[in-house]
PAVEXBA-917379 format. One record per residue: residue in one letter; x, y, z of N, C-alpha, C in turn. Coordinates in steps of 0.02 Angstrom, whole numbers. Each point is the difference from the previous one (the first is absolute). Last residue first. Example, Ala and Ser with C-alpha at 12.3 -4.5 7.8 and 13.67 -1.06 7.14 Angstrom:
<sites>
<site zado="s" n_xx="642" n_yy="-112" n_zz="354" ca_xx="42" ca_yy="59" ca_zz="3" c_xx="-39" c_yy="55" c_zz="37"/>
<site zado="a" n_xx="15" n_yy="-286" n_zz="-4" ca_xx="-45" ca_yy="59" ca_zz="0" c_xx="45" c_yy="60" c_zz="0"/>
</sites>
This chain:
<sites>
<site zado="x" n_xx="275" n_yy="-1737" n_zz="-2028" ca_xx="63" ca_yy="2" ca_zz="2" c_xx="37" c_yy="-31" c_zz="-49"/>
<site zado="x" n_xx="-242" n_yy="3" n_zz="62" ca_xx="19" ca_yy="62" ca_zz="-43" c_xx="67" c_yy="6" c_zz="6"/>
<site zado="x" n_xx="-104" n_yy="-146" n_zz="117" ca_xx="-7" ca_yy="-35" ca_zz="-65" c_xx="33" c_yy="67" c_zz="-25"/>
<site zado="x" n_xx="13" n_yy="-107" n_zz="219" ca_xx="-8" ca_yy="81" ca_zz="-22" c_xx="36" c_yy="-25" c_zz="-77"/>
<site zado="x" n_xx="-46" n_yy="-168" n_zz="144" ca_xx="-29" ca_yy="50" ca_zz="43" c_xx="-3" c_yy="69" c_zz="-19"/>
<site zado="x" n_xx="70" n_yy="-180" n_zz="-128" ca_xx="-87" ca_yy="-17" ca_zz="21" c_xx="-13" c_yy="36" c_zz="12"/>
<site zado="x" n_xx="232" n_yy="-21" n_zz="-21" ca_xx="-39" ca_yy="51" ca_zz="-73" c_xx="-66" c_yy="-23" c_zz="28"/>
<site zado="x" n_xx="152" n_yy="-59" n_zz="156" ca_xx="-11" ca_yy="49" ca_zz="-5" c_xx="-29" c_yy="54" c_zz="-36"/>
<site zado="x" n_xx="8" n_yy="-264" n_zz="-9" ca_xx="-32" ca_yy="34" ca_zz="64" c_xx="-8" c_yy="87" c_zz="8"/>
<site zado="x" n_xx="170" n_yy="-124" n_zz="-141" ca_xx="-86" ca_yy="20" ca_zz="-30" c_xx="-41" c_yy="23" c_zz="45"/>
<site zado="x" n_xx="236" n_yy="-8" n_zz="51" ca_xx="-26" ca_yy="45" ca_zz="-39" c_xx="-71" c_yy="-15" c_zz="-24"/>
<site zado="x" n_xx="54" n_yy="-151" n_zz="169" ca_xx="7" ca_yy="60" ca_zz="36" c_xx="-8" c_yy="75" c_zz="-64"/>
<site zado="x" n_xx="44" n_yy="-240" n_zz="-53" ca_xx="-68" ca_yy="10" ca_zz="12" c_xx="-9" c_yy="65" c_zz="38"/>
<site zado="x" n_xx="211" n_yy="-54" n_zz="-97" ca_xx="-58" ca_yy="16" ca_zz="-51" c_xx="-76" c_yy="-7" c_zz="11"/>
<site zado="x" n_xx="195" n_yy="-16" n_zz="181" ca_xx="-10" ca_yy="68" ca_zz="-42" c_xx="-18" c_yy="-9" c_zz="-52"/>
<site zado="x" n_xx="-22" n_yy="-204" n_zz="116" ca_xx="-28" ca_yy="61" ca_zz="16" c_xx="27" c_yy="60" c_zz="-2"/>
<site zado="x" n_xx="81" n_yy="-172" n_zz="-145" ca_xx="-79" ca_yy="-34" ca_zz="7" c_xx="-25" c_yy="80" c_zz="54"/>
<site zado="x" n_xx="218" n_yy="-4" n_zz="-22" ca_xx="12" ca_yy="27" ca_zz="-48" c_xx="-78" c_yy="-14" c_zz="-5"/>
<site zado="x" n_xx="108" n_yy="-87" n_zz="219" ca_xx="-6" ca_yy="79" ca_zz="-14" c_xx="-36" c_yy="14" c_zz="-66"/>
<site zado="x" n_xx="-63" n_yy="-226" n_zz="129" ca_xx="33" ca_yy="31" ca_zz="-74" c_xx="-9" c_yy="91" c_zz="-2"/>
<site zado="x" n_xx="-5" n_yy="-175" n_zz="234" ca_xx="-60" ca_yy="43" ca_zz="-46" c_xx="64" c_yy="11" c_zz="-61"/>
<site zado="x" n_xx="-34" n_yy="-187" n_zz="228" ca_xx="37" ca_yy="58" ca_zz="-41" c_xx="-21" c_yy="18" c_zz="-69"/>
<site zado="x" n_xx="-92" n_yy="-89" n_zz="264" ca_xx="13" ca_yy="-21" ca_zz="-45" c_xx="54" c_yy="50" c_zz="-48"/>
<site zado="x" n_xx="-149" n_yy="47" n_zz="206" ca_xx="-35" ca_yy="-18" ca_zz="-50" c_xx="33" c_yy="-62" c_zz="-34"/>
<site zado="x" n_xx="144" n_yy="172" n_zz="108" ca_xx="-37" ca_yy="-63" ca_zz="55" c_xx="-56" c_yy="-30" c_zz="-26"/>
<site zado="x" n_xx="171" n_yy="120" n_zz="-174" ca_xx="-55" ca_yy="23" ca_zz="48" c_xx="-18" c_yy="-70" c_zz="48"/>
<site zado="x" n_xx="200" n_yy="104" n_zz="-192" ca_xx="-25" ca_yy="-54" ca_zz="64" c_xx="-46" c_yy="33" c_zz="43"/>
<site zado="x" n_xx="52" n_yy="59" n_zz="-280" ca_xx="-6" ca_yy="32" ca_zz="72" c_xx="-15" c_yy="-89" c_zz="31"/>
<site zado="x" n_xx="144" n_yy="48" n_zz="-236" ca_xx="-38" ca_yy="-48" ca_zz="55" c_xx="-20" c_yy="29" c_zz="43"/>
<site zado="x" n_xx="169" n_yy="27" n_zz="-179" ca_xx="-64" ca_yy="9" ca_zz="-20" c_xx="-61" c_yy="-18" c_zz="46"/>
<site zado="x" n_xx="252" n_yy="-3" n_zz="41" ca_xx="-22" ca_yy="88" ca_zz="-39" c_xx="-54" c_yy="-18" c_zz="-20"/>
<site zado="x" n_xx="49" n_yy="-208" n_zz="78" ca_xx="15" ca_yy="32" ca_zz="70" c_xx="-25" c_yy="81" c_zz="-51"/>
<site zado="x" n_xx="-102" n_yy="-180" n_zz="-136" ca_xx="90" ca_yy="10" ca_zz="21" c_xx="-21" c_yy="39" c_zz="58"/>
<site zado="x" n_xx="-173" n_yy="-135" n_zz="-137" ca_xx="0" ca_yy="14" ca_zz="74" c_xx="81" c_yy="4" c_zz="14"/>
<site zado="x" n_xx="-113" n_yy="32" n_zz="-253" ca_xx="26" ca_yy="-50" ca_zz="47" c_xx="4" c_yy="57" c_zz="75"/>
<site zado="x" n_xx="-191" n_yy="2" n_zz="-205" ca_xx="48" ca_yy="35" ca_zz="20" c_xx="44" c_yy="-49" c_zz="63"/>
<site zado="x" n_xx="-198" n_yy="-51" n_zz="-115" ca_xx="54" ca_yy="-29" ca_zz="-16" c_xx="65" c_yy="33" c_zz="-9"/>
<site zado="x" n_xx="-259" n_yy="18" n_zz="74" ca_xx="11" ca_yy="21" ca_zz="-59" c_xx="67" c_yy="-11" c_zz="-21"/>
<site zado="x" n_xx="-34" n_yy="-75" n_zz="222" ca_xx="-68" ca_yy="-48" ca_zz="-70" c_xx="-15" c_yy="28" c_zz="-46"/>
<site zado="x" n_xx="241" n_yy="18" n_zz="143" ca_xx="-49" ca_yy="-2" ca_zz="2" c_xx="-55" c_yy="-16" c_zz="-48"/>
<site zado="x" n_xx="233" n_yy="-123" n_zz="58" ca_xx="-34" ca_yy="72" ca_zz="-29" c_xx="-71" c_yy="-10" c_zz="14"/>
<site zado="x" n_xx="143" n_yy="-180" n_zz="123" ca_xx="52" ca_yy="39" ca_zz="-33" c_xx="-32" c_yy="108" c_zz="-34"/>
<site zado="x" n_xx="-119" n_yy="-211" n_zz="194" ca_xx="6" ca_yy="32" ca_zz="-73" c_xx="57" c_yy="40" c_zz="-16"/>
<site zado="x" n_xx="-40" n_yy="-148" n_zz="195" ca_xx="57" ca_yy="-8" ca_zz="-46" c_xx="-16" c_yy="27" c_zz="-88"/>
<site zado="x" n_xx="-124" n_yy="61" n_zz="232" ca_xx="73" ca_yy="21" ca_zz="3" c_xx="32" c_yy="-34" c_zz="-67"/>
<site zado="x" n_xx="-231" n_yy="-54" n_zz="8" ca_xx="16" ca_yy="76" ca_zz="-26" c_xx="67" c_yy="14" c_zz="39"/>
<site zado="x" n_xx="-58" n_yy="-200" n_zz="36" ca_xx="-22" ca_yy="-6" ca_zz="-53" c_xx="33" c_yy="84" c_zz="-25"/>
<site zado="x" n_xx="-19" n_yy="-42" n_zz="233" ca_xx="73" ca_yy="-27" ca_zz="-32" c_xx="-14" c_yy="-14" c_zz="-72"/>
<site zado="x" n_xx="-183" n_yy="85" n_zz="155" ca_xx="49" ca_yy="34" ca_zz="-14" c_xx="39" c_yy="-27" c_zz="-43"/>
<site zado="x" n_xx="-77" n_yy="-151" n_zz="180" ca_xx="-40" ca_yy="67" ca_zz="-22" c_xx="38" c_yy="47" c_zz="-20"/>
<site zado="x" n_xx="97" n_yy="-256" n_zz="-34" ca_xx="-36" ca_yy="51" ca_zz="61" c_xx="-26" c_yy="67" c_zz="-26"/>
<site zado="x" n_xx="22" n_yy="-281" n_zz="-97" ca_xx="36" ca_yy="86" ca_zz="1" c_xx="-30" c_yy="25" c_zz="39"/>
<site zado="x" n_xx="81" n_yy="-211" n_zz="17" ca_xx="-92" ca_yy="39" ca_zz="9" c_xx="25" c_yy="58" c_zz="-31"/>
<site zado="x" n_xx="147" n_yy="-201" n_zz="88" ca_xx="-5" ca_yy="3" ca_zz="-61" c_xx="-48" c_yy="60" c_zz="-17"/>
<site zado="x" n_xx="41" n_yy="-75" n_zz="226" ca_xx="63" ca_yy="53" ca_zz="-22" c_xx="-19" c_yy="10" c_zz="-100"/>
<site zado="x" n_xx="-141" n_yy="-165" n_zz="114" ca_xx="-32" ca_yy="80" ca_zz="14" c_xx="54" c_yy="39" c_zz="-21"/>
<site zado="x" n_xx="37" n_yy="-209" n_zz="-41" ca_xx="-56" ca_yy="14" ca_zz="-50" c_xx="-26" c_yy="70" c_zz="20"/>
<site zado="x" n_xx="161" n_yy="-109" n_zz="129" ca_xx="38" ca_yy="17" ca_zz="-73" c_xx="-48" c_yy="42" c_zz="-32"/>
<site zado="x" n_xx="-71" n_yy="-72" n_zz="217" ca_xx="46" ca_yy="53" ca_zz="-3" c_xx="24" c_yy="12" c_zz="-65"/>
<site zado="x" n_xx="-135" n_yy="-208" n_zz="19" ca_xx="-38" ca_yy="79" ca_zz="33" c_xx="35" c_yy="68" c_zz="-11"/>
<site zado="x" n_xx="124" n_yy="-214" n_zz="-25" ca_xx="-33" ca_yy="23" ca_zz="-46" c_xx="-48" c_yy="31" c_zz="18"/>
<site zado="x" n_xx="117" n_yy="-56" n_zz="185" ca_xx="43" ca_yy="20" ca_zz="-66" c_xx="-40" c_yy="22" c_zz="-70"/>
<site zado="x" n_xx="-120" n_yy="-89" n_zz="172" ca_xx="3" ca_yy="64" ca_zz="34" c_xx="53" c_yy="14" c_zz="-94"/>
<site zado="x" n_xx="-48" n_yy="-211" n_zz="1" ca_xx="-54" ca_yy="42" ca_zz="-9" c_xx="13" c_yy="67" c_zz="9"/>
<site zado="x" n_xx="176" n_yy="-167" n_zz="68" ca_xx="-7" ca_yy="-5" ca_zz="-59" c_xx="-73" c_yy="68" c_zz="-35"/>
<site zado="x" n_xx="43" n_yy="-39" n_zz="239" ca_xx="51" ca_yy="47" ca_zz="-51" c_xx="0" c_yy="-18" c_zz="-63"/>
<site zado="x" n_xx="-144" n_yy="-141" n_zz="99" ca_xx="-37" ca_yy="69" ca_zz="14" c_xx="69" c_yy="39" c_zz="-5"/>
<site zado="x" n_xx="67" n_yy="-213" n_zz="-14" ca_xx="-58" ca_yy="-1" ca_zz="-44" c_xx="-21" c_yy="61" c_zz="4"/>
<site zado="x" n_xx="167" n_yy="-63" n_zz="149" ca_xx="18" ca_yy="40" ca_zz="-71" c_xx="-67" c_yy="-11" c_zz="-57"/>
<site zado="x" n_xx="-20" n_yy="89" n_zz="244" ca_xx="15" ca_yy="-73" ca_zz="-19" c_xx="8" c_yy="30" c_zz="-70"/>
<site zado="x" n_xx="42" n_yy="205" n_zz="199" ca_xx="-42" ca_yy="-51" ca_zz="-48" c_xx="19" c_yy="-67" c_zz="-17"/>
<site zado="x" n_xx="116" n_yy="173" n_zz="86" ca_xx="-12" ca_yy="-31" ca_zz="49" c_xx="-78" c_yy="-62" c_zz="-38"/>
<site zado="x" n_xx="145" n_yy="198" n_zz="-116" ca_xx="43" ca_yy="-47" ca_zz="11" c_xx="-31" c_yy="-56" c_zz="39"/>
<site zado="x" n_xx="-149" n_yy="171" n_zz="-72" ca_xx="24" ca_yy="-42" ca_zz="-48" c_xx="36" c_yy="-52" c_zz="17"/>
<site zado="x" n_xx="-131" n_yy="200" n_zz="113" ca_xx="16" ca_yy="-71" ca_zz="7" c_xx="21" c_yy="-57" c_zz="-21"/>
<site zado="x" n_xx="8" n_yy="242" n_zz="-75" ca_xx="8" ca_yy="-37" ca_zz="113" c_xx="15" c_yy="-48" c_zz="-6"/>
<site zado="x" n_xx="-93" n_yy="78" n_zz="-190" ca_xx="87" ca_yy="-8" ca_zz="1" c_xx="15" c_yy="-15" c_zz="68"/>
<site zado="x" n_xx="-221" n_yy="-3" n_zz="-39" ca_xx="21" ca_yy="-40" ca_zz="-40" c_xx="69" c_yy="-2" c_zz="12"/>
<site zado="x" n_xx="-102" n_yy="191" n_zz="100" ca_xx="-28" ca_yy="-49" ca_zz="46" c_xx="36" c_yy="-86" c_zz="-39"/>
<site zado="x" n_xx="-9" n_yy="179" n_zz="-131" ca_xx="59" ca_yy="18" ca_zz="48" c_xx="-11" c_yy="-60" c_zz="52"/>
<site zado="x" n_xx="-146" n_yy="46" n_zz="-172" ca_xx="79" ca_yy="-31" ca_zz="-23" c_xx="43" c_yy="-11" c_zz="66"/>
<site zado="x" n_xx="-218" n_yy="79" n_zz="53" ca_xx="0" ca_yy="-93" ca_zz="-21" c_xx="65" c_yy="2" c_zz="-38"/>
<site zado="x" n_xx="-29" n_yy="238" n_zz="32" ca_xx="3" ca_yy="-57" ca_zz="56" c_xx="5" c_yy="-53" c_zz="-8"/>
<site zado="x" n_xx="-54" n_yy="111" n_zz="-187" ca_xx="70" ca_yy="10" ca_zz="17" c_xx="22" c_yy="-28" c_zz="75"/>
<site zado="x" n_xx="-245" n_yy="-68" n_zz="-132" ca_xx="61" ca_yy="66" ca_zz="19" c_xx="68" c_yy="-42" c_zz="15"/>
<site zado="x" n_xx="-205" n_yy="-96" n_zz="139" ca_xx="4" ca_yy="26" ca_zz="-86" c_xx="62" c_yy="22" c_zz="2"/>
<site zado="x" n_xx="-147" n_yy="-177" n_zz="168" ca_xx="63" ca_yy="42" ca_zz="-6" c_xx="-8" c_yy="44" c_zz="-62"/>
<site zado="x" n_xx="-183" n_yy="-147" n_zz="131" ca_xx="13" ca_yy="12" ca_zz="-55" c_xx="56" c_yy="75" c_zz="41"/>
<site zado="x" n_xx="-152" n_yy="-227" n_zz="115" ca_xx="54" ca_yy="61" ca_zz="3" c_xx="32" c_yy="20" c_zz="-62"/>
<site zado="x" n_xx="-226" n_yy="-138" n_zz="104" ca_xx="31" ca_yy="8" ca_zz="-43" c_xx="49" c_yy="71" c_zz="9"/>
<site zado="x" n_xx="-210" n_yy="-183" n_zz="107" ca_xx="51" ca_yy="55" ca_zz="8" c_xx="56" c_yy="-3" c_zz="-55"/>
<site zado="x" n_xx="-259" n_yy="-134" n_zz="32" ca_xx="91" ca_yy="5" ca_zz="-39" c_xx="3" c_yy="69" c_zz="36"/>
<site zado="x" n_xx="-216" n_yy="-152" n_zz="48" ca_xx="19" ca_yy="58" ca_zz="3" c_xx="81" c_yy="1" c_zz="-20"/>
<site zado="x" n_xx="-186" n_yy="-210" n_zz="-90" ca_xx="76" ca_yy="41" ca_zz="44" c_xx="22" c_yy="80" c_zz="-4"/>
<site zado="x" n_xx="-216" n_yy="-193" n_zz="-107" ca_xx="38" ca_yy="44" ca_zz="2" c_xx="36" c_yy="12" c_zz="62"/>
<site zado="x" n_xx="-97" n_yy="-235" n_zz="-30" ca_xx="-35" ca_yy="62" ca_zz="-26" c_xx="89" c_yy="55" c_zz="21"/>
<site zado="x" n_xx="-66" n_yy="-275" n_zz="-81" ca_xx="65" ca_yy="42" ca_zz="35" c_xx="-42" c_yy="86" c_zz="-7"/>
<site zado="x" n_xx="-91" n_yy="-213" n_zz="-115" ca_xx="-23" ca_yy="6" ca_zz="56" c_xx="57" c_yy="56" c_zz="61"/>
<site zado="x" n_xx="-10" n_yy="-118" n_zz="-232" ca_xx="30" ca_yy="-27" ca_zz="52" c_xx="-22" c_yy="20" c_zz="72"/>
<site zado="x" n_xx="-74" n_yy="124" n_zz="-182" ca_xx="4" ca_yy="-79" ca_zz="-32" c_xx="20" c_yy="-23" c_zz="69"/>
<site zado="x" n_xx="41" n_yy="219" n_zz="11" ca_xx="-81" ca_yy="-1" ca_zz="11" c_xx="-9" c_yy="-111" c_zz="-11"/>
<site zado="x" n_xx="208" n_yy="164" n_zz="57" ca_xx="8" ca_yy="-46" ca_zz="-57" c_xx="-88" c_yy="-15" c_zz="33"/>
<site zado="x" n_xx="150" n_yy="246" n_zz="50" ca_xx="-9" ca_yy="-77" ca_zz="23" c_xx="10" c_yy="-59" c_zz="-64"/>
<site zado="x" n_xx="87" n_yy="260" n_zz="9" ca_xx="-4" ca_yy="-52" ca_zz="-5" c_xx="-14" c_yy="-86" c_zz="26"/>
<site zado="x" n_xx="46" n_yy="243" n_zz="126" ca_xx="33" ca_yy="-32" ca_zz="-40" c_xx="-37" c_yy="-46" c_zz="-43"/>
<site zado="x" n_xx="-38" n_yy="250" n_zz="117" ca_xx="-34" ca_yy="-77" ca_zz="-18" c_xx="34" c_yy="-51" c_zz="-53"/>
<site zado="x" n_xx="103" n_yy="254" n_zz="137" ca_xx="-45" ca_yy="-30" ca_zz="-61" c_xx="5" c_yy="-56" c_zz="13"/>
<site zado="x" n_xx="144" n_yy="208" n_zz="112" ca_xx="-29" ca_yy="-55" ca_zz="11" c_xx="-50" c_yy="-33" c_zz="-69"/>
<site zado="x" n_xx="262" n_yy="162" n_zz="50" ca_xx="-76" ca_yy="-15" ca_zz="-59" c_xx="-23" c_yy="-70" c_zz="36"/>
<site zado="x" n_xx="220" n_yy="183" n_zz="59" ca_xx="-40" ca_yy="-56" ca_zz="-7" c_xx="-67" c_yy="-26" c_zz="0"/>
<site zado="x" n_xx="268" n_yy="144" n_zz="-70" ca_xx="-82" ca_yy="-15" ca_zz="21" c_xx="-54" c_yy="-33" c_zz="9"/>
<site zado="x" n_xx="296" n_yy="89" n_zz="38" ca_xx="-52" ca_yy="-23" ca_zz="-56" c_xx="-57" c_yy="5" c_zz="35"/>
<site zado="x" n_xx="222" n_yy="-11" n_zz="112" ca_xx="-37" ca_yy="30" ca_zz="-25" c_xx="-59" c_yy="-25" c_zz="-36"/>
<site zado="x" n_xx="211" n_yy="-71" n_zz="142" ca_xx="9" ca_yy="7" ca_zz="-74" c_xx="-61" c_yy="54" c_zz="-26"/>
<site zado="x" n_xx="-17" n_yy="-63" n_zz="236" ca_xx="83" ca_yy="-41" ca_zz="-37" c_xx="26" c_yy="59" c_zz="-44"/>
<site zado="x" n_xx="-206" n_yy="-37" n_zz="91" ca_xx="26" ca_yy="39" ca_zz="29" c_xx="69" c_yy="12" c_zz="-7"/>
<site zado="x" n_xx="-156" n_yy="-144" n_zz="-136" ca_xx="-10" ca_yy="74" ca_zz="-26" c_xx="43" c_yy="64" c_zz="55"/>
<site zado="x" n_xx="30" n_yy="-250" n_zz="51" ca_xx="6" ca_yy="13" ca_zz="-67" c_xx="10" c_yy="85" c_zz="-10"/>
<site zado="x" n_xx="-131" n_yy="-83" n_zz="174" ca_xx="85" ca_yy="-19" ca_zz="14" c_xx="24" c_yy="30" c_zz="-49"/>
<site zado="x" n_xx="-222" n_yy="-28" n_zz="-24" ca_xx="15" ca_yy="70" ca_zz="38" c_xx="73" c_yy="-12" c_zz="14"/>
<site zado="x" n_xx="-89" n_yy="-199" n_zz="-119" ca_xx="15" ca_yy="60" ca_zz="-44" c_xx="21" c_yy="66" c_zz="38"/>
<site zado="x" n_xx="-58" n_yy="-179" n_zz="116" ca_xx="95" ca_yy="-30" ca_zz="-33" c_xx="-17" c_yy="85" c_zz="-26"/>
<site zado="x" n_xx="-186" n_yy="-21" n_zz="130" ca_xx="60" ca_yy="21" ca_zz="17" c_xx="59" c_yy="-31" c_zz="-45"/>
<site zado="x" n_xx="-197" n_yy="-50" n_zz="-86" ca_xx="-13" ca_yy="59" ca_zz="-2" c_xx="89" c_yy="26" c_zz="32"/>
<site zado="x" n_xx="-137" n_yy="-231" n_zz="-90" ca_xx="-3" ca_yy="35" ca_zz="45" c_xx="48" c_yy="70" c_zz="7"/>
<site zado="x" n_xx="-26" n_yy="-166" n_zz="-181" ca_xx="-71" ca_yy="-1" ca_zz="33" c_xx="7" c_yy="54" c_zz="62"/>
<site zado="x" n_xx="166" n_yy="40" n_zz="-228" ca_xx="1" ca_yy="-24" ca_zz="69" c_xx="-88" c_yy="-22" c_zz="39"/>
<site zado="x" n_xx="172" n_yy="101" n_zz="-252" ca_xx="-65" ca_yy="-7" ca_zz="58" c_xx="3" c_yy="-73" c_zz="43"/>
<site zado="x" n_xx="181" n_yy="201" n_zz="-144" ca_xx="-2" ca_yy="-54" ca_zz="36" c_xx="-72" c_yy="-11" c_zz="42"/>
<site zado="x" n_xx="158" n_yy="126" n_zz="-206" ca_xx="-66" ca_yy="0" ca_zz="-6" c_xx="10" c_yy="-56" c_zz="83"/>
<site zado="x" n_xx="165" n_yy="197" n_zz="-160" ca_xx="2" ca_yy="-77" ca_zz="57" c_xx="-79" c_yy="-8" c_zz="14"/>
<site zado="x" n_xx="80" n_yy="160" n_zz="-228" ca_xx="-23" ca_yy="-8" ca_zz="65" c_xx="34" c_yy="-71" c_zz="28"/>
<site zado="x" n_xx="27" n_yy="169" n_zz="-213" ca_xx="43" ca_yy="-12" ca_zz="32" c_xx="-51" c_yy="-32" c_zz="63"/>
<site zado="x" n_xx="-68" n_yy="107" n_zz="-254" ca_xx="21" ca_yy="26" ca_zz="80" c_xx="10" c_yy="-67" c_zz="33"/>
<site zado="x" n_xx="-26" n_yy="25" n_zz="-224" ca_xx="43" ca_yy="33" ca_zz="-6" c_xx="-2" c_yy="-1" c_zz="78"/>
<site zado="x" n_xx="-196" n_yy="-126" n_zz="-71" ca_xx="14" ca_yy="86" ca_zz="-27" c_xx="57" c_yy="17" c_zz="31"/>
<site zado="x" n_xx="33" n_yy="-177" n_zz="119" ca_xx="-99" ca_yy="22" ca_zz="-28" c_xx="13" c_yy="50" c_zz="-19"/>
<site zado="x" n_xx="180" n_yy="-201" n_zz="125" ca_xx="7" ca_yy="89" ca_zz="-45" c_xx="-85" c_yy="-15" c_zz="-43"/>
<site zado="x" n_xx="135" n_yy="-153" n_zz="223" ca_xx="-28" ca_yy="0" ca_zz="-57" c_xx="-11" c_yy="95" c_zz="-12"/>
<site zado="x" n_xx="-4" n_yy="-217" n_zz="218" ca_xx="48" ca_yy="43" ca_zz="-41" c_xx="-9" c_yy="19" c_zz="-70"/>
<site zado="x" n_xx="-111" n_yy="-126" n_zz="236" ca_xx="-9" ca_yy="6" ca_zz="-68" c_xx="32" c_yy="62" c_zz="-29"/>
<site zado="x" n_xx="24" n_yy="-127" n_zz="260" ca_xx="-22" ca_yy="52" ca_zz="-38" c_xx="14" c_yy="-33" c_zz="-85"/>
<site zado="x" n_xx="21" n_yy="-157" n_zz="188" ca_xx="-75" ca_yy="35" ca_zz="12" c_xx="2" c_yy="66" c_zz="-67"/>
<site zado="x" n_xx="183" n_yy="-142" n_zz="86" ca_xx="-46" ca_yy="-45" ca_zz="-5" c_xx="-56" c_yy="27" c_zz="-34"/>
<site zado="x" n_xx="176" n_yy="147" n_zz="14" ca_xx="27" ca_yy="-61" ca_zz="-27" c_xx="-61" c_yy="-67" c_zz="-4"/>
<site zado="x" n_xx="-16" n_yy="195" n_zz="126" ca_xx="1" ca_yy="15" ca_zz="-72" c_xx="-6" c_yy="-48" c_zz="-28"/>
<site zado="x" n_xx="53" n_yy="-43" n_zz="224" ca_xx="-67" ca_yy="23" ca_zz="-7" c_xx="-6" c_yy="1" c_zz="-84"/>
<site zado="x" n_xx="201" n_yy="-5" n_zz="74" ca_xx="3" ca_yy="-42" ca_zz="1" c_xx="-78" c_yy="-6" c_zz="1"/>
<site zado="x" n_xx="97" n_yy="183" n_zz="-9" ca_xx="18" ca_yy="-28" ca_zz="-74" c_xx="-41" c_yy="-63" c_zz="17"/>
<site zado="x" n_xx="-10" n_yy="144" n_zz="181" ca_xx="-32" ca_yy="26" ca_zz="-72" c_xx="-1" c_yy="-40" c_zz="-45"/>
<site zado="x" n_xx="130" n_yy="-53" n_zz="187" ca_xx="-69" ca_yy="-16" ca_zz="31" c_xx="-36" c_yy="12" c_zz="-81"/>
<site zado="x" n_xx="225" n_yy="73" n_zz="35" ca_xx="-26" ca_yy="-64" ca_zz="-20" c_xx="-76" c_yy="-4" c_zz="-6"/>
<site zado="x" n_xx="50" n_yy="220" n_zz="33" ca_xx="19" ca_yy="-24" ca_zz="-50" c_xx="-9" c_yy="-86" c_zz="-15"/>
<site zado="x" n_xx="-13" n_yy="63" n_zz="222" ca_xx="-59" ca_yy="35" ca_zz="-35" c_xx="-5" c_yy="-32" c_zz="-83"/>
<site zado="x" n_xx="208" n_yy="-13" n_zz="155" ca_xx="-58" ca_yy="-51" ca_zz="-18" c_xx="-83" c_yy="17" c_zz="-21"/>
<site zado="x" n_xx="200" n_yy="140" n_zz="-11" ca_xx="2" ca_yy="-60" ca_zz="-49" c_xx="-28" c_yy="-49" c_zz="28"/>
<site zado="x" n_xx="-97" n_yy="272" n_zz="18" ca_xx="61" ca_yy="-55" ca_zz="1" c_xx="15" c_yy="-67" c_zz="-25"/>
<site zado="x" n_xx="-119" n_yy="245" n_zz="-95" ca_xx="-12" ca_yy="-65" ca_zz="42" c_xx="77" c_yy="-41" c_zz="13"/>
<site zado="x" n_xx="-85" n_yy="273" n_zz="-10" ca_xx="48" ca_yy="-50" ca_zz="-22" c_xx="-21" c_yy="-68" c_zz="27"/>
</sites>
C-alpha cells in the first residue's frame, strides 16, 4: 500500500515526467529519466520495467548520444496506478488520464463479442433448453447432437 506522501511524490514526478497513453488497445505510463534512481523509486512504488537505450543525439550540432532510462507500465496496473492518482494530479494530466480510461473502458474485452451473440452460426438461438455452459464458452445443444449423430454414422457406417 503506498501512502500519501509516496502517492504525492508519484503524481507530482508523473506529472512532470510521465507520458500517458493506449498502443494497440493496451493501456501504459511511459517515464524516462537520465538517471536511474527516480525510476527504482518509481518501479518500488508501483512496479513496472525498466529499459536502458541510446537516446537520440543531433550529429549537425554536434550533441552525441545519451544513455536514457526508461520506465514502461502496461495493463491493468498503469489503470490503476492512473486512478491513484487521478485526484492528486494537475488538471491537464486528468484531463489525459480521463481519456486513457474512457478509451480503455471503451475495448471490448476478451470474449464480449461472442457473449452478445444471441444464436449460434447455424442459427439455432442460445435459450437456456438449448445451450450447454462450458468454461470454453457455450455450445448449441441441437449443432452438437447433429454433430455427435454423424460422428456416429463414420464410426459405424453399417448402422
Amino acid at each position: 500500500m503506498i501512502n500519501s506522501r509516496d502517492a504525492h511524490w508519484l503524481a507530482g514526478f508523473f506529472d512532470g515526467e510521465a507520458c500517458f497513453g493506449i498502443r494497440k488497445s493496451t493501456p501504459f505510463i511511459s517515464v524516462a529519466q537520465k538517471d536511474v534512481w527516480p525510476l527504482l523509486k518509481v518501479q518500488g512504488l508501483v512496479g513496472g520495467n525498466i529499459y536502458r537505450n541510446m537516446g537520440s543525439g543531433d550529429k549537425e550540432r554536434g550533441i552525441e548520444p545519451k544513455l536514457i532510462n526508461a520506465l514502461h507500465l502496461t495493463g491493468k496496473r498503469a489503470i490503476g496506478v492512473m486512478m491513484m492518482l487521478y485526484s492528486v494530479l494537475s488538471p491537464r494530466r486528468q484531463d489525459k488520464v480521463k481519456s486513457v480510461i474512457d478509451t480503455w473502458r471503451a475495448i471490448p474485452r476478451r470474449g464480449e463479442i461472442n457473449r452478445r451473440k444471441t444464436h449460434c452460426k447455424n442459427g439455432h438461438e442460445f435459450s437456456p433448453e438449448n445451450t450447454y455452459l462450458k468454461k470454453s464458452g457455450r455450445e448449441c445443444k441441437t449443432c452438437q447432437k447433429a454433430w455427435n449423430a454423424a460422428y456416429l454414422k463414420r464410426k459405424n457406417p453399417l448402422n
